[in-house]
BAMAR-674262 format. One line per field, with one value per residue (C-alpha): x, y, z. Coordinates in pm, whole numbers, plus 50000, padded with zeros to 5 digits. Each point is the difference from the previous one (the first is absolute). Layout:
# BAMAR-674262
u	[X:...]
v	[Y:...]
w	[Z:...]
This chain:
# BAMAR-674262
u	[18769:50116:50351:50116:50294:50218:49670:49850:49707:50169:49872:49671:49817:49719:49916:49683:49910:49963:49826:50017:49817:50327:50386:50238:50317:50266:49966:50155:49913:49858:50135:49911:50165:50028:49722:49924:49662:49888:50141:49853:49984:50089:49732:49957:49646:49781:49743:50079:49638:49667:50042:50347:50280:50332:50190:50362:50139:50307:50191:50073:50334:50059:49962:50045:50158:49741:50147:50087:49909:50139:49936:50296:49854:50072:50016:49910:50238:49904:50160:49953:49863:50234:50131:50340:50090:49923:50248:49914:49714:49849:49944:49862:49705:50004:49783:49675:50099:50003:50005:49891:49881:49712:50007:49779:50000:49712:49947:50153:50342:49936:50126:49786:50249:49792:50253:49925:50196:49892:49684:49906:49951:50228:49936:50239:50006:50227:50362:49903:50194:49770:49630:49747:49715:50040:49710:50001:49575:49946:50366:50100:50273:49988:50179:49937:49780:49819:49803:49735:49951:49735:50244:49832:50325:49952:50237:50085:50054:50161:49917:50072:49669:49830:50078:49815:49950:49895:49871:50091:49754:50152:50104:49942:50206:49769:49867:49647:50027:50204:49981:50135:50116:49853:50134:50229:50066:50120:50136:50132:50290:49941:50363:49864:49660:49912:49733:49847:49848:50190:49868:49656:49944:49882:49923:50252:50037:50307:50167:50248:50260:50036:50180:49947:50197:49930:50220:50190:50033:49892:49736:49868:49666:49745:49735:49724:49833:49750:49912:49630:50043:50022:50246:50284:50017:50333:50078:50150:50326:50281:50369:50271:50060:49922:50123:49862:49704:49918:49702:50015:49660:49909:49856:49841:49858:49782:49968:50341:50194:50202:50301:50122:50366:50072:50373:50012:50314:50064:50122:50185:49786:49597:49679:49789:49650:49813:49660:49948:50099:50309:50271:50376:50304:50266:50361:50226:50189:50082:49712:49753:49840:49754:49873:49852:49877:50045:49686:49992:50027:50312:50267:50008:50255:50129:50207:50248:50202:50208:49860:49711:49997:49783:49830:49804:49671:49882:50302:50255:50271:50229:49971:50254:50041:50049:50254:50044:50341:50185:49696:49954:49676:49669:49779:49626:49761:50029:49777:50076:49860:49860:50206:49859:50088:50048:50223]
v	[54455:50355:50007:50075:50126:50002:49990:50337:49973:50038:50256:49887:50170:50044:50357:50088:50253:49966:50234:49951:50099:50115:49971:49902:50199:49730:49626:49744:49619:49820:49601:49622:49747:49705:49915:49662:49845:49630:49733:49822:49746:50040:49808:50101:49958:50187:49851:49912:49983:49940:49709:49948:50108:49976:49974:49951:49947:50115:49819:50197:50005:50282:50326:50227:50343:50279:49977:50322:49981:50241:50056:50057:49970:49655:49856:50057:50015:49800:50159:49875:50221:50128:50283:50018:50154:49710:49999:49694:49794:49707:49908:50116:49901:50008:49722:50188:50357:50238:50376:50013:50278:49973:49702:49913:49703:49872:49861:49691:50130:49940:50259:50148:50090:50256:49943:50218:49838:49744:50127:49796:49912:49787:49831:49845:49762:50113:49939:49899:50074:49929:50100:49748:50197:50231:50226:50146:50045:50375:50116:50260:50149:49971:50264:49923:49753:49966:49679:50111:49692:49808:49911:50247:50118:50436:50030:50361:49951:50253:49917:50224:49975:50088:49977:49801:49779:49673:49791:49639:49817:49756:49696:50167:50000:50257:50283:50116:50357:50249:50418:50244:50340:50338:50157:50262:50180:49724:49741:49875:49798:49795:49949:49753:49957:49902:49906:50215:49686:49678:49855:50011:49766:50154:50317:50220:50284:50033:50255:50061:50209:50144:50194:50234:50230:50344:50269:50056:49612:49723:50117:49743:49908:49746:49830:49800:49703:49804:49613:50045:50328:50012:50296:50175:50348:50240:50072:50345:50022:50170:49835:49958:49666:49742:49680:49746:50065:49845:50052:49956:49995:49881:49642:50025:50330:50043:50385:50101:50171:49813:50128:49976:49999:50065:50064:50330:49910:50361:50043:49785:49828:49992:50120:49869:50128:49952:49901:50127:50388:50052:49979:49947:49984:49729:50059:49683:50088:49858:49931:49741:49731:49751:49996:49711:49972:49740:49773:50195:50354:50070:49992:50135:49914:50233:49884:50251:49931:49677:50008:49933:50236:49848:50260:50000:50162:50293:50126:49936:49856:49777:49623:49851:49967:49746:50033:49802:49873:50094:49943:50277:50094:50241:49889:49967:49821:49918:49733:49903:49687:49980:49771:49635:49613:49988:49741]
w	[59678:50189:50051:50393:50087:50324:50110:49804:49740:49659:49756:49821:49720:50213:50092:50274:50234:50332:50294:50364:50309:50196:49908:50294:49942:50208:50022:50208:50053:50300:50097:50000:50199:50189:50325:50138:49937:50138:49810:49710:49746:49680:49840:49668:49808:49692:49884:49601:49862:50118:50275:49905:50287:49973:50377:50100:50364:50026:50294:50296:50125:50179:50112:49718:49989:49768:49658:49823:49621:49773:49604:49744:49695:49892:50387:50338:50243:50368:50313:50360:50171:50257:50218:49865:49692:49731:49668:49859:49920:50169:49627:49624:49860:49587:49919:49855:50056:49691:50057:50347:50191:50245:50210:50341:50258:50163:50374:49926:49829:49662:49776:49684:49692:49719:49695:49711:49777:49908:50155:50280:50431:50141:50314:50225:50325:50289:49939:49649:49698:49737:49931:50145:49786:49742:49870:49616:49940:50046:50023:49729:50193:50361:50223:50340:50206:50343:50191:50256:50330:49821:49726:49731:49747:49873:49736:49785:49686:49777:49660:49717:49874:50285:50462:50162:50310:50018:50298:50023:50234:50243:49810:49663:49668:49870:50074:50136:50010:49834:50103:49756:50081:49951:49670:50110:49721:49727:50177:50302:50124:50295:50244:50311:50223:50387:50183:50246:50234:49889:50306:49878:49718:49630:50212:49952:49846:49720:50016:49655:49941:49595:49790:49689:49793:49865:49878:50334:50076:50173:50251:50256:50260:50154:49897:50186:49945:50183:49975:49822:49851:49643:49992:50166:50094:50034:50366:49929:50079:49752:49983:49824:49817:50264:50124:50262:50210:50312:50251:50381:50252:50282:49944:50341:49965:49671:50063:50097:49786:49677:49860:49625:49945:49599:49880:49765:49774:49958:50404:50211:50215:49964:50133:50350:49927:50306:50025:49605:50127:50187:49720:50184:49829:50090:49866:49994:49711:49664:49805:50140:49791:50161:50373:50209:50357:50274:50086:50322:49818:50203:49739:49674:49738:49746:49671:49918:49670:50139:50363:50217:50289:50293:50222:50310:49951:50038:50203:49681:50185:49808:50090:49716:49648:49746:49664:49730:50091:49706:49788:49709:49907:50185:50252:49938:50182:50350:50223:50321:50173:50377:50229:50037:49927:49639:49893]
């Protein structure tokens, strides 16, 4: 398994070269946050072979705050989410969680968990602090995950024979389609992955951010890849050693423009690349890790070491952040949940 540390890919043996269409020279990192969307169930159900479906009603009690879910490694921390400064958690899920790094929530607050070690996706209920599903068939060692609307599970896999990205169908254990990246050079390390239309089921296209090393370091980019094409294509972009990616559109508006947000380890902050052209840094200091949108695309979120800064988006402005509360260890992942009756 790679090694990570404080949130910085460790050395490997592997050695590649890497070109690029055009190099941004600053970087800075754009925010995901809280919203409001209609309330809603949190009726939980995947289909577990042909015909068979597993469901679960969880009771609803009341109005629920959006959750905050943050990875540490061996346990995600839950914050309410709130406008005041947060220190402590609502609670810590360990049950199931090995490794973590990339983690995603779906419409109905449950929270995806890719563990690389042992090498598997971990699915939990609202509020839940143990895995209601776990899936191992296809992991090798996952790095970060992502569920579209119609239930359909992308995860990245970094394995060190080989990246790759596999798609889990709705209600799946396996998977039906796996993409592999373009060879750049000898190798490459894939970091995390978003989905361009999550709205639109097993539509979207992927976009995944990746790493590889040559003689003057770790040198980063994009790939694409589209549900029913057989391959993925570099997007042309040249970074530093890169973190989370996120991607923000209009769901209303297929043609307006779509921004990618990707942390470059090697500034403080990360890039907004607007409609795949206009590349704009975003300083916020330290060195970023993960980012994750709102449902609503207002907020962004932006782990940070031990924090998670939460910024209105685009104008930057600092809503709150979240620490570990005396907790020692790097923040990864981070997932938030829209607001809705969950438990």
């Amino acid at each position: 398994m790679r090694s990570f540390a404080t949130g910085r890919l460790a050395a490997t043996s592997l050695v590649v070269a890497v070109s690029a269409a055009c190099s941004p020279s600053s970087a800075g990192i754009p925010g995901f946050g809280g919203g409001t969307l209609p309330s809603v169930s949190a009726t939980y159900a995947r289909t577990i072979g042909p015909g068979v479906t597993k469901q679960e009603q969880t009771p609803e009690k009341k109005k629920q705050k959006a959750l905050l879910y943050v990875a540490q490694f061996n346990k995600i921390l839950v914050f309410d989410q709130t406008k005041k400064q947060s220190l402590v958690p609502k609670y810590t899920i360990t049950q199931g969680i090995g490794t973590a790094r990339g983690i995603a929530t779906d419409a109905s607050g449950n929270l995806y968990v890719a563990n690389s070690s042992p090498s598997s996706l971990t699915i939990y209920k609202p509020g839940a602090k143990k895995p209601n599903e776990t899936i191992t068939t296809g992991m090798n060692e996952p790095v970060d995950v992502a569920v579209d609307s119609g239930g359909n599970i992308f995860v990245a896999d970094d394995a060190p024979g080989g990246a790759f990205i596999n798609e889990y169908p709705a209600g799946a254990i396996s998977p039906s389609y796996t993409w592999y990246p373009p060879q750049i050079g000898s190798g490459v390390i894939l970091t995390s992955l978003a989905l361009l239309s999550p709205n639109a089921p097993d539509e979207s296209n992927l976009y995944v951010a990746y790493n590889t090393l040559d003689s003057s370091g770790y040198q980063g980019g994009i790939i694409d890849c589209y549900p029913g094409n057989s391959s993925c294509f570099d997007v042309g972009y040249s970074f530093g050693p890169t973190g989370g990616i996120a991607v923000k559109e209009s769901p209303n508006e297929p043609s307006a423009p779509f921004d990618f947000l990707i942390v470059d380890q090697s500034v403080p902050g990360f890039y907004d690349i607007v409609n795949n052209s206009q590349i704009t840094p975003v300083v916020t200091g330290g060195t970023p890790e993960f980012l994750a949108l709102n449902a609503t695309r207002t907020d962004l979120y932006v782990t940070n070491a031990s924090t998670v800064t939460q910024y209105a988006y685009p104008s930057m402005k600092v809503v709150n952040s979240y620490t570990a509360g005396g907790e020692f260890g790097s923040f990864f992942g981070v997932a938030v949940t829209p607001t809705g009756t969950y438990f």
